[in-house]
N, C-alpha and C positions, 0 to 999 in steps of 0.2 A: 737690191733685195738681200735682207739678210737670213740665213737658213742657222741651225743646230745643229751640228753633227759631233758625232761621240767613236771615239776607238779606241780599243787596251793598245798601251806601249807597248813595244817590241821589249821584250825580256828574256834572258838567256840565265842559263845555269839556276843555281836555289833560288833566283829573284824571283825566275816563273814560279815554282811555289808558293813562295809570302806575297809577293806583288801580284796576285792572279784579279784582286777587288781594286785593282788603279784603275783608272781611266783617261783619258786625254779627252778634254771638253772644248769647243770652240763653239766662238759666232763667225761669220765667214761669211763675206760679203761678196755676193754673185757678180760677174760680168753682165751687162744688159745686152740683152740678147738669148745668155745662156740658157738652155732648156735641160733638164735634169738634176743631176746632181753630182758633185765631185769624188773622183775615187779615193783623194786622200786627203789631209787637213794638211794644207802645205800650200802657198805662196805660188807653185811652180805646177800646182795641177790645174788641168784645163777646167778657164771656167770660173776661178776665184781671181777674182779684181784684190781684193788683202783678208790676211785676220785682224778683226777687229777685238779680238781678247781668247786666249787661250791659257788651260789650264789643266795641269795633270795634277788629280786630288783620289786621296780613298775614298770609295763610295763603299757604306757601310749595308748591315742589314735594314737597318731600321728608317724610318725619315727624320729623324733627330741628327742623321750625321753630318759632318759638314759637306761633303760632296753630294749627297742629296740632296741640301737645300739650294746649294752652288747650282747646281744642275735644274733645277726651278728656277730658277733666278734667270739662267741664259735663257729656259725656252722661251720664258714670257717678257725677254726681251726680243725676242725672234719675232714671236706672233703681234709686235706691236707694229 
């Protein structure tokens, strides 16, 4: 089963600043069996069998930008 999950990068110093609208995007492919949802997008947390595409992009204001449309593009590969 493949799920969407989305988390801001860990950022330190002025990055936090300008880098506040990044995101880290993945599709992530559930163990059979798993029931819930994983606490991290990582290979190593319980519950994810692999990532099958991940991707840290600005997500802008608008739906014009390229990480919003990136971001469409996974869930409705999710929901297939």
């Amino acid at each position: 089963m493949l799920i969407y999950m989305e988390s801001s990068p860990a950022l330190r110093g002025k990055a936090r600043r300008f880098g506040r609208n990044y995101r880290k995007m993945a599709l992530v492919e559930l163990q059979p069996g798993f029931t819930g949802r994983p606490k991290m997008i990582s290979e190593r947390a319980v519950g994810v069998a692999r990532i099958v595409e991940c991707r840290v992009l600005h997500v802008g204001s608008t739906d014009r930008s390229y990480g919003f449309r990136v971001r469409a593009e996974l869930r409705a590969k999710a929901q297939k």
